[in-house]
C-alpha positions in Angstrom: 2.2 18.4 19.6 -0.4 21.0 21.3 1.8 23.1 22.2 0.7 26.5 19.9 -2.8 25.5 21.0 -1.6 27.4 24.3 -0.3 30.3 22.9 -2.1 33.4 24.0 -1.5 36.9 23.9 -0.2 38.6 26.1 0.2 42.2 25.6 -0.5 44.1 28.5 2.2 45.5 31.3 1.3 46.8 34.7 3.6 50.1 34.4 7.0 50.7 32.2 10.0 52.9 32.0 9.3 52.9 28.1 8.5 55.8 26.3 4.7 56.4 26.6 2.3 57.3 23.6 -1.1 58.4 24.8 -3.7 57.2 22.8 -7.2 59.6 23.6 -10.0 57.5 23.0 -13.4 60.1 22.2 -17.0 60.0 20.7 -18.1 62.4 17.9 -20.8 63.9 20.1 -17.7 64.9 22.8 -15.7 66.0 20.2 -16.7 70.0 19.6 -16.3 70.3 23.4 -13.2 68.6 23.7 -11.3 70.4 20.9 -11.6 73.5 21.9 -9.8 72.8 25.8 -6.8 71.5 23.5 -3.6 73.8 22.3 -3.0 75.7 19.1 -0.8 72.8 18.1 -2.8 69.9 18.4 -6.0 71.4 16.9 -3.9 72.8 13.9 -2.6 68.8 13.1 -6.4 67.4 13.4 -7.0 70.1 11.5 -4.9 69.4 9.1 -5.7 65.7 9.3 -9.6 66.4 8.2 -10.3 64.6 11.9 -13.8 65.1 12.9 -14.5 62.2 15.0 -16.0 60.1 12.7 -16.6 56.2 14.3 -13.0 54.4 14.3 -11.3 57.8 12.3 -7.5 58.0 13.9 -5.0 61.0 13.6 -1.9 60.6 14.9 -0.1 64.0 17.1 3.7 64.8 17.0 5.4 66.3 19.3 7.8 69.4 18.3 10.6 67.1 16.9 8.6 65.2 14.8 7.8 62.1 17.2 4.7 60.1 17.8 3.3 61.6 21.4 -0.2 61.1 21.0 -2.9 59.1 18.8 -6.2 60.3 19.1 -8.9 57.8 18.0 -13.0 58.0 17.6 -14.7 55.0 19.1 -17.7 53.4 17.4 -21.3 54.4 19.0 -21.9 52.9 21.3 -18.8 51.4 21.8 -17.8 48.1 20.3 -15.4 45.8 21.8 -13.0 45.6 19.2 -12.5 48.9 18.5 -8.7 49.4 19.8 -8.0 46.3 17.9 -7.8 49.0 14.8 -5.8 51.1 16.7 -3.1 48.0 17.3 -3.4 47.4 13.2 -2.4 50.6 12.8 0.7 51.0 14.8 1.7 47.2 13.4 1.3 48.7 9.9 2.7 52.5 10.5 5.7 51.8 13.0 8.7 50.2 12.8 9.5 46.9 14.9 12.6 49.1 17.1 9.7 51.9 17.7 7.1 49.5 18.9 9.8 47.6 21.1 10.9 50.7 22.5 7.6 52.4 23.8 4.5 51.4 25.2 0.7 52.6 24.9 -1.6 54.1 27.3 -5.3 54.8 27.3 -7.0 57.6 28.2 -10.8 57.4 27.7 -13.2 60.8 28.1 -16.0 58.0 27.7 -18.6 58.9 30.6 -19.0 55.2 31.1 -16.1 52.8 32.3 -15.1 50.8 28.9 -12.1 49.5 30.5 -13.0 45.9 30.1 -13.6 46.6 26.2 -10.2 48.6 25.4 -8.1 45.4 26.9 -10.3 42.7 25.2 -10.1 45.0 21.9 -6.3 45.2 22.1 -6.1 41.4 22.9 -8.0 40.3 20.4 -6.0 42.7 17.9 -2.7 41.1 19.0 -3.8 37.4 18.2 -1.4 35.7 15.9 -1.4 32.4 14.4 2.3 32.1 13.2 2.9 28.3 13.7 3.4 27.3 9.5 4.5 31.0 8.6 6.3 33.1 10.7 5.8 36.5 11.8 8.8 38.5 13.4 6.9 41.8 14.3 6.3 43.4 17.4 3.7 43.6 19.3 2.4 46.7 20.6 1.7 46.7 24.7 -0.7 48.5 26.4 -0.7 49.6 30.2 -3.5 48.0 31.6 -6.4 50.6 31.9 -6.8 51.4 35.7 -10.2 50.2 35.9 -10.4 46.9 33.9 -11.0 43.7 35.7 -7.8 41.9 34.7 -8.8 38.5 35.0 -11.6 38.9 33.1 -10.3 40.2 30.2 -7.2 37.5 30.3 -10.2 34.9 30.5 -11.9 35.8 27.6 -8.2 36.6 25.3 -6.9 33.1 26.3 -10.4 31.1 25.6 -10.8 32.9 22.6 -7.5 32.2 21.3 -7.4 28.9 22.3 -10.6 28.0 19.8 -9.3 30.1 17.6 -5.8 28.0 18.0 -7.8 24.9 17.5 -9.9 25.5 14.6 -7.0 26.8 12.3 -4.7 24.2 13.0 -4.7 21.9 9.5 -6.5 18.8 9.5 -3.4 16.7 9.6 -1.6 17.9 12.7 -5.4 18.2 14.6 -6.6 14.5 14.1 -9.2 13.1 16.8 -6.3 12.1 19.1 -4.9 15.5 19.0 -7.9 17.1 19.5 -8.7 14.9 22.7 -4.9 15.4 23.6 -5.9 19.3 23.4 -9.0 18.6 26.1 -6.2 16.5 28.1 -4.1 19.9 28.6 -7.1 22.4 29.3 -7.8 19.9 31.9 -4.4 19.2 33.5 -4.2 23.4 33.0 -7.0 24.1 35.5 -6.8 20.5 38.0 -9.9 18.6 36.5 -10.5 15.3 36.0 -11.0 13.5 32.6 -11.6 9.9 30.9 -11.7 9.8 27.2 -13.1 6.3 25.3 -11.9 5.3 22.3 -12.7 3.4 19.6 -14.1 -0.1 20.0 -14.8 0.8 24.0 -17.5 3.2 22.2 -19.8 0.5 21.4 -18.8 -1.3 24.7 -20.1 1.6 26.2 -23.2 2.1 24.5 -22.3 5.3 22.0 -22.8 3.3 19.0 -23.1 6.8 17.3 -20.0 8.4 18.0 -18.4 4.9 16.6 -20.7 4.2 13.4 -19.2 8.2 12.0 -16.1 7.7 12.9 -15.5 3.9 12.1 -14.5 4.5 8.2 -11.3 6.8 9.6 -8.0 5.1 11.0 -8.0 7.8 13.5 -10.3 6.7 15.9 -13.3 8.2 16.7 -13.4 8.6 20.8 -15.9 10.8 24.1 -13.8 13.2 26.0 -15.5 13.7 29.7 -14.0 16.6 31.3 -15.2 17.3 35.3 -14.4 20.6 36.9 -16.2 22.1 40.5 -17.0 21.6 43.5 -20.8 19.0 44.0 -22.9 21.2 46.0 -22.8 23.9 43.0 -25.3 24.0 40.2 -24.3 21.5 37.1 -23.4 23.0 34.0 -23.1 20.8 31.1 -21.5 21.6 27.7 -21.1 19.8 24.9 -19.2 20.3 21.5 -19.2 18.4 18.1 -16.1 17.3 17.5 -15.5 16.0 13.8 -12.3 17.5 13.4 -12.4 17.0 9.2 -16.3 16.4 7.5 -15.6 14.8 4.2 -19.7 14.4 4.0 -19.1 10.8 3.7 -20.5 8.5 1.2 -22.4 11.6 0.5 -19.1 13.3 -0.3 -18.9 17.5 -0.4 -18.1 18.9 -3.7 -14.3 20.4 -3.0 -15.3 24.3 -2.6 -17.7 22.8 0.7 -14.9 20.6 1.7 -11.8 23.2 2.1 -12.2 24.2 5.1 -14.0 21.5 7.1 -11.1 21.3 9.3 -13.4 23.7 11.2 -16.3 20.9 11.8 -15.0 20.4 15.0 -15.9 24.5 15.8 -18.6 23.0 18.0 -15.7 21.2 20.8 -13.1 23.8 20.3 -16.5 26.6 21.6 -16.9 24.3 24.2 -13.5 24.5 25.5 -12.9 27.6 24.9 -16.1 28.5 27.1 -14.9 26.1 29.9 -11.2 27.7 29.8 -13.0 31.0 30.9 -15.3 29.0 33.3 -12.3 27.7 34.9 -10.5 30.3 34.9 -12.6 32.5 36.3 -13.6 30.3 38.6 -17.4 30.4 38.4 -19.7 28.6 40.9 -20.3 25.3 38.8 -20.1 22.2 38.7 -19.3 22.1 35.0 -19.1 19.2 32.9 -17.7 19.3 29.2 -18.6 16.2 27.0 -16.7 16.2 23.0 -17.9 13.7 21.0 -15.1 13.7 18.3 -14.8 11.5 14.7 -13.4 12.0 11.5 -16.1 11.6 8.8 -14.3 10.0 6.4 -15.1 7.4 3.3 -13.7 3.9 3.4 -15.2 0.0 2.5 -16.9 0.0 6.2 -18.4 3.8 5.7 -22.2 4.1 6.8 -24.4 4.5 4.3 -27.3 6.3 3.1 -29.9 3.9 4.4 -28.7 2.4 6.9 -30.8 2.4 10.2 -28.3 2.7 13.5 -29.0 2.7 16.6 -28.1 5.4 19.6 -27.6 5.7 23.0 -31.2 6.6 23.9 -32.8 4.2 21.7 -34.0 5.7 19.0 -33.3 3.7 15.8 -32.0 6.7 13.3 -32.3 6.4 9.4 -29.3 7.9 7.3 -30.7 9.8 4.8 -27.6 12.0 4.0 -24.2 10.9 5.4 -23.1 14.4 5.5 -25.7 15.3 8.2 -23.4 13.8 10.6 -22.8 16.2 13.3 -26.2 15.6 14.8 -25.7 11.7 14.9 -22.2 12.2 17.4 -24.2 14.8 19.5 -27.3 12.3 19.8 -24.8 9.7 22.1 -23.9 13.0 24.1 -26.8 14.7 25.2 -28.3 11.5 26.0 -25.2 10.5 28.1 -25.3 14.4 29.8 -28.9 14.4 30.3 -28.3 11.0 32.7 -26.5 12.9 35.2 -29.7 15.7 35.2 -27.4 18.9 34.7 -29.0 22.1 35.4 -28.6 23.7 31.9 -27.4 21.8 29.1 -25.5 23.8 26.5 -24.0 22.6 23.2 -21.9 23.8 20.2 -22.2 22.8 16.8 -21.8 23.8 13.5 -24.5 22.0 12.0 -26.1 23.2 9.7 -26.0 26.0 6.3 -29.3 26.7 7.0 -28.2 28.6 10.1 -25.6 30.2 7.8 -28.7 31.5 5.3 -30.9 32.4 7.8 -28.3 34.4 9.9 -25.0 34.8 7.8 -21.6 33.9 9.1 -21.5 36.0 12.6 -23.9 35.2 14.4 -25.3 31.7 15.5 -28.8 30.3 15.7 -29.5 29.4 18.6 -32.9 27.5 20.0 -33.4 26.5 23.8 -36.6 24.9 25.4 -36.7 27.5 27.7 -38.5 30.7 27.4 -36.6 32.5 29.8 -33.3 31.4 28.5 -34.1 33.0 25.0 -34.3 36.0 27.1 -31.3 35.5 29.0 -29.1 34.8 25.8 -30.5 37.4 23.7 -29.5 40.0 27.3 -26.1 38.6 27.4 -25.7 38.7 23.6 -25.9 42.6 23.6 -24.1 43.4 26.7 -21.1 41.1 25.3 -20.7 42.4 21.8 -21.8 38.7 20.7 -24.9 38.7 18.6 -27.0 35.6 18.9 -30.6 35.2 17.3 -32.9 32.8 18.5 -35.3 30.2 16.6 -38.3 28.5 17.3 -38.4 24.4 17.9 -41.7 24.5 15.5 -43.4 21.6 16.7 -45.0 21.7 13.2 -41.5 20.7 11.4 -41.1 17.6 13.7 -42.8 15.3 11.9 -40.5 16.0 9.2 -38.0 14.2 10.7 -40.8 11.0 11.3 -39.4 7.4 9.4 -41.0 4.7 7.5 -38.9 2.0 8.7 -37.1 4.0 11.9 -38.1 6.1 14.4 -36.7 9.3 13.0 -34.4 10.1 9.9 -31.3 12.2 10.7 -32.3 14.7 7.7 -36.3 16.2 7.4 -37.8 16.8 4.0 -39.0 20.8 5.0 -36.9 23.8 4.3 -36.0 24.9 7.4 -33.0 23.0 8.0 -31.7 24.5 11.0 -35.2 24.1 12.9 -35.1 20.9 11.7 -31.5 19.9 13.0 -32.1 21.4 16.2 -35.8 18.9 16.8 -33.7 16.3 16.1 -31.5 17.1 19.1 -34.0 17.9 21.0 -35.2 14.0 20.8 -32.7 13.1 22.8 -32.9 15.8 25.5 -34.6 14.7 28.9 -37.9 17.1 28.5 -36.7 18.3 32.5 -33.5 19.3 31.4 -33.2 23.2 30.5 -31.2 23.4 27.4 -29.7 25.5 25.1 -28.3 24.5 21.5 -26.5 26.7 19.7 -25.7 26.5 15.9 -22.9 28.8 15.2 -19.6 28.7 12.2 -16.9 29.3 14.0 -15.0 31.0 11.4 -14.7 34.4 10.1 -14.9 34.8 6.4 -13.0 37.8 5.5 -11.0 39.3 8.5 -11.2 42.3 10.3 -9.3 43.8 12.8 -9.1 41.7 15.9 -10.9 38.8 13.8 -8.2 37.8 11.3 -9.8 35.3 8.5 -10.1 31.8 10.3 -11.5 30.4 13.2 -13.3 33.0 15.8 -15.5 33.0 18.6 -19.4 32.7 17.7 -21.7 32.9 21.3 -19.1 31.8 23.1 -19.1 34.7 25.2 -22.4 35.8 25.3 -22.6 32.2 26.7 -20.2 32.5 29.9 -22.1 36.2 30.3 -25.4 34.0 30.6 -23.7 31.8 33.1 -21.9 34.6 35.4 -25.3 36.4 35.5 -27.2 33.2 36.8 -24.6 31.3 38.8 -22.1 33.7 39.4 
């Protein structure tokens, strides 16, 4: 059943006996200099092709009998790791599928800098398809790897990209809770670690009364997937993803244009396994630890209600105020349970809240840690990764907010900063020693771009792993 979840790209060759097309990857700035070292014929077809080396501007070169020899492309400034993802559009859209089986591409950058890394993650990216429920029978073009590009690396991040991406466009009735802890199962089994999922009525056994009361109203049962990867003597890493693979609201029921495409709720676990497929595979220093809380929010006779006061993990007696607020409810159980074992950074994913989407649009995710230096860190990796995350303050003034009459805390405040608000909620049920990050990010790209097709995409994820590589790796 999860077998597309594992379908990666793969279009990269170590050498060939193909017909080679160079493509010349240059910066405007470079371009006056560079033109005038090239022949009468080539300068004549730029020429004639109005190419002045404008950001991501491409002119294609043929050779005396009319072939495709060269491409000659513009990178963006500075240069953006997606920007050979438009060259691979353009030879899918220009070329014929017996002209892209029959050659291959190679790279040749006049960039000062090595961008190797970024031309193979560009092209990966551009060659992600999801094809399960509609077919598609073209070709993909392959690239020589560039000599310099750390190989591993950039098959890391394709394959934990893809595999959230994978996950969050699957439809919501092949990816129900079991196949979504099925899904952690394999990543697992993939790279030798351990795992223990509980289920259902062994929930509330096990004191995640949480994780059960949002999930109870589905009959796909709501269940904690504990994934354990790493060697003991090295620092603990903890993640932890929300998992509610469809978000009716509940009770609180979505109007339909809010409900489409919650089959991306569960953005949150399919981050977090994404991040610890490139953990894993790259075979950082960590002890790493991935917790998925995972429900279906769904409406039924034993729904929870607004009102109701339930119980969690840590103690704290929650009332509902809106049934459709119930991502931090699932992730209340989990942190608690992570911050028992005393991890040294706690990270989770979640898309939580439309506040976060106001504040910072669709791209980029809040984010909020309790850790000065970690803001830091984040906002470092952010940049060097091509992965723009924007931090927020935990406003002590907006915790009160979340104060109850007849609880401890409601699991919605009355301010307008609803992201702030989401994220002092969580942070109730962090141990105040634990370093932790929380990151509220959509998991989805709206419109599609080249090497982001409309769907689910990667937001922090690996700005994230950069964060973890710098300190632990």
């Amino acid at each position: 059943m999860t077998d597309h979840i594992f379908k990666f790209p793969a279009p990269f060759i170590q050498n060939s006996k193909k017909s080679k097309v160079s493509i010349i990857l240059i910066e405007k700035p470079d371009y006056p200099h560079w033109i005038k070292k090239q022949n009468e014929h080539l300068q004549a077809q730029l020429s004639q092709n109005s190419f002045e080396a404008d950001p991501l501007q491409l002119a294609t070169i043929l050779n005396k009998d009319g072939k495709l020899e060269k491409i000659i492309f513009s990178l963006s400034q500075p240069v953006y790791y997606l920007d050979t993802a438009t060259i691979v559009q353009f030879i899918e859209s220009n070329y014929s599928k017996e002209f892209i089986e029959s050659h291959v591409f190679e790279v040749i950058s006049t960039h000062e800098e090595d961008i190797s890394n970024k031309i193979a993650i560009g092209w990966g990216f551009g060659a992600y398809r999801f094809d399960r429920y509609k077919k598609n029978d073209a070709a993909t073009p392959i690239l020589v790897w560039p000599n310099k590009a750390d190989q591993k690396h950039v098959t890391a991040t394709i394959e934990g990209a893809s595999l959230l991406r994978n996950l969050v466009n699957t439809p919501p009735n092949d990816l129900g809770t079991d196949e979504l802890a099925e899904a952690a199962k394999d990543v697992a089994k993939h790279h030798k670690a351990k795992v223990k999922i509980i289920c259902d009525d062994d929930l509330l056994k096990k004191n995640f009364p949480m994780i059960y009361n949002v999930g109870k109203a589905s009959p796909r049962p709501p269940q904690l997937v504990d994934i354990q990867w790493g060697k003991s003597k090295h620092p603990k890493v903890t993640l932890v993803g929300k998992g509610i693979v469809y978000d009716t609201g509940g009770l609180n029921l979505k109007p339909g244009q809010y409900m489409r495409d919650m089959k991306k709720d569960m953005g949150g676990a399919a981050h977090a396994l994404g991040t610890a497929w490139m953990i894993m595979a790259l075979n950082l220093p960590i002890q790493l630890r991935v917790l998925l809380p995972i429900a279906e929010n769904s409406v039924a006779g034993n729904s929870y209600r607004p009102g109701d006061i339930l119980p969690t993990r840590k103690g704290i007696t929650v009332e509902i105020e809106d049934t459709d607020a119930e991502g931090r409810l699932v992730l209340s159980d989990a942190l608690t349970y992570a911050c028992e074992e005393e991890p040294d950074l706690l990270i989770d994913f979640a898309t939580l809240t439309g506040a976060a989407r106001v504040a910072v649009g669709y791209d980029i995710p809040a984010f909020f840690s309790n850790r000065e230096d970690y803001i830091d860190d984040l906002r470092h990796s952010s940049v060097e990764s091509d992965d723009p995350c924007w931090p927020f303050p935990l406003w002590d003034g907006y915790d009160k907010n979340l104060n109850g009459n007849i609880s401890d805390i409601k699991n919605e405040g009355t301010g307008r900063a609803g992201h702030i608000e989401a994220a002092l909620f969580l942070q109730r049920f962090i141990d105040s020693k634990t370093d932790w990050i929380h990151l509220d990010c959509f998991a989805w790209e709206q419109n599609g771009k080249a090497g982001r097709p409309k769907g689910g995409a990667d937001t922090g994820m690996r700005a994230i792993v950069d964060l973890i590589k710098a300190k632990y790796g």
